[in-house]
N, C-alpha and C positions, 0 to 999 in steps of 0.2 A: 582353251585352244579353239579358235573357230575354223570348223573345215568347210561352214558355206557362204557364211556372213560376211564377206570379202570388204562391207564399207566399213562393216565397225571393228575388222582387224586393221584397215589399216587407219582410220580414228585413234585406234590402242598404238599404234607406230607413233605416228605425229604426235602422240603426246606423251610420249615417251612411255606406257605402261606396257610393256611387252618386254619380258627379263634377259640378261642371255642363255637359262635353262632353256625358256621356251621358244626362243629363235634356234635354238637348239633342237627342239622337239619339234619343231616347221621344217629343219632342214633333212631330217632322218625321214618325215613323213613323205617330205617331197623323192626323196632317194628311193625309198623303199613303191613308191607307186610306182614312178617313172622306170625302175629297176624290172617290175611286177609289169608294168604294161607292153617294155620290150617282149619280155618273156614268153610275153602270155601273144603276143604278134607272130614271133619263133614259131613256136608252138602251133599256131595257127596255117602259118603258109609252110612249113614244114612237108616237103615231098615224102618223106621215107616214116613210115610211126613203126618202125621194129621195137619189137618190146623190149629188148636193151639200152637201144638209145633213151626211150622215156622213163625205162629203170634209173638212168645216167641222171637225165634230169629229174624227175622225182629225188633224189637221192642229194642233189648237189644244193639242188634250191632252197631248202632252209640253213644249209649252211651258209652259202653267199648275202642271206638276210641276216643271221646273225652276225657276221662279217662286220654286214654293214652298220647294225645298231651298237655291237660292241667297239667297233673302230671310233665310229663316231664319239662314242661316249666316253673312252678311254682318250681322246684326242680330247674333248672336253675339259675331262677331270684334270690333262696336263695342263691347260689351261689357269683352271682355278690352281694348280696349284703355287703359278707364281702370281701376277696380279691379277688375276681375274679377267679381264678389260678384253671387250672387240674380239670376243672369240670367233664371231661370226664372221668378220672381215679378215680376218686374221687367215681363218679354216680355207676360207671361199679363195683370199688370193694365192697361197700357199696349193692349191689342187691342183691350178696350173701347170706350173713349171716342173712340180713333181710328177706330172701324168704325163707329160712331154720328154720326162726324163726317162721313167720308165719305160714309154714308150721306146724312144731308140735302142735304150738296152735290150726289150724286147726282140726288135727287127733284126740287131746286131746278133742278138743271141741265136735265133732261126735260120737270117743266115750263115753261120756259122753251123749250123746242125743239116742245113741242107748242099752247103760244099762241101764238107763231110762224107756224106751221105753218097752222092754221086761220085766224087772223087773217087770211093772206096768201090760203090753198085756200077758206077754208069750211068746209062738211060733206064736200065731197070730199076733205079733207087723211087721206090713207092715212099714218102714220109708217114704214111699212115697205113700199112697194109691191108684194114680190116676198116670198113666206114663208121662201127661203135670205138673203134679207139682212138679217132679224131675229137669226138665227141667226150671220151674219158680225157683225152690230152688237152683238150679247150678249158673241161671243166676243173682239172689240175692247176693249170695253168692260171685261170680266173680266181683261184683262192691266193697260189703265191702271190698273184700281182696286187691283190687286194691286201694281203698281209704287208707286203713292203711295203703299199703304198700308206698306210695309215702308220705304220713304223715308222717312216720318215715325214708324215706332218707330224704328228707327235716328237720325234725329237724337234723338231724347229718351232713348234709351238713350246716344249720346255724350257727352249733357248730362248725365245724374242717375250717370252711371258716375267720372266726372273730380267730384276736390273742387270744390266753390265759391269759385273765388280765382282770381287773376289769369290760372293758367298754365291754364285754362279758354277757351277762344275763345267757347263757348256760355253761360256763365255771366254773369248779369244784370251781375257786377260789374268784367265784365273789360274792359279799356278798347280799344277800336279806332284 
């Protein structure tokens, strides 16, 4: 795996010597920096440092890592285990439409806890009463969305990896 040698990884591209383990192992590396550098940005321009909120994060941030290497990886192995083939392309266009998807349900779901909310309060309806439990609700919040969302490329990865025929359980044409 090269982390500086940028001409002779991509020498290993073009000539096809780069596996889909280790396009695999490029893309968790890439997640996990970019993930690590947001953070570490947060963390940075952060107005408020009460020692609960950094307990919050301190506390969340290896989970949201592991998250990420275990999703990744278990979205993998779904992978290999029907043909193998274009994990990477496969993974990458698949994040899309599932993060879009999420997303709305998301918004959908918020609003709905904030008509709620006021319906019931009024103008007094605070969604977050105390500034650290926005912070426990974000970091709540960021494991569900990250569990579903790797739950559902994994199912579609178990589906478009396996032929379309009988011995498919996810396939439209296989009989229950």
């Amino acid at each position: 795996m090269y982390l500086w040698k940028t001409s002779a990884l991509a020498e290993d591209l073009n000539g096809g010597r780069v596996s889909q383990l280790e396009k695999m192992k490029y893309l968790i590396m890439f997640t996990l920096l970019s993930s690590c550098a947001f953070d570490m940005l947060l963390w940075w321009f952060a107005e408020e440092s009460e020692p609960i909120r950094v307990a919050y994060e301190m506390a969340f941030w290896p989970v949201g890592i592991a998250l990420i290497i275990g999703g990744t990886r278990l979205c993998y192995q779904a992978n290999l285990q029907g043909d193998g083939r274009e994990f990477l392309d496969r993974f990458v266009c698949l994040n899309c439409p599932i993060f879009i998807r999420l997303g709305a349900l998301t918004v959908a779901a918020f609003s709905i806890y904030l008509t709620i909310g006021f319906s019931l309060e009024g103008s007094d309806f605070d969604p977050f009463p105390e500034s650290h439990m926005k912070d426990l609700a974000f970091n709540i919040f960021s494991i569900v969305f990250q569990l579903l969302y790797f739950w559902r490329v994994r199912h579609h990865l178990l589906k478009i990896s396996y032929p379309i025929d009988e011995s498919n359980p996810l396939s439209p044409s296989a009989t229950v």
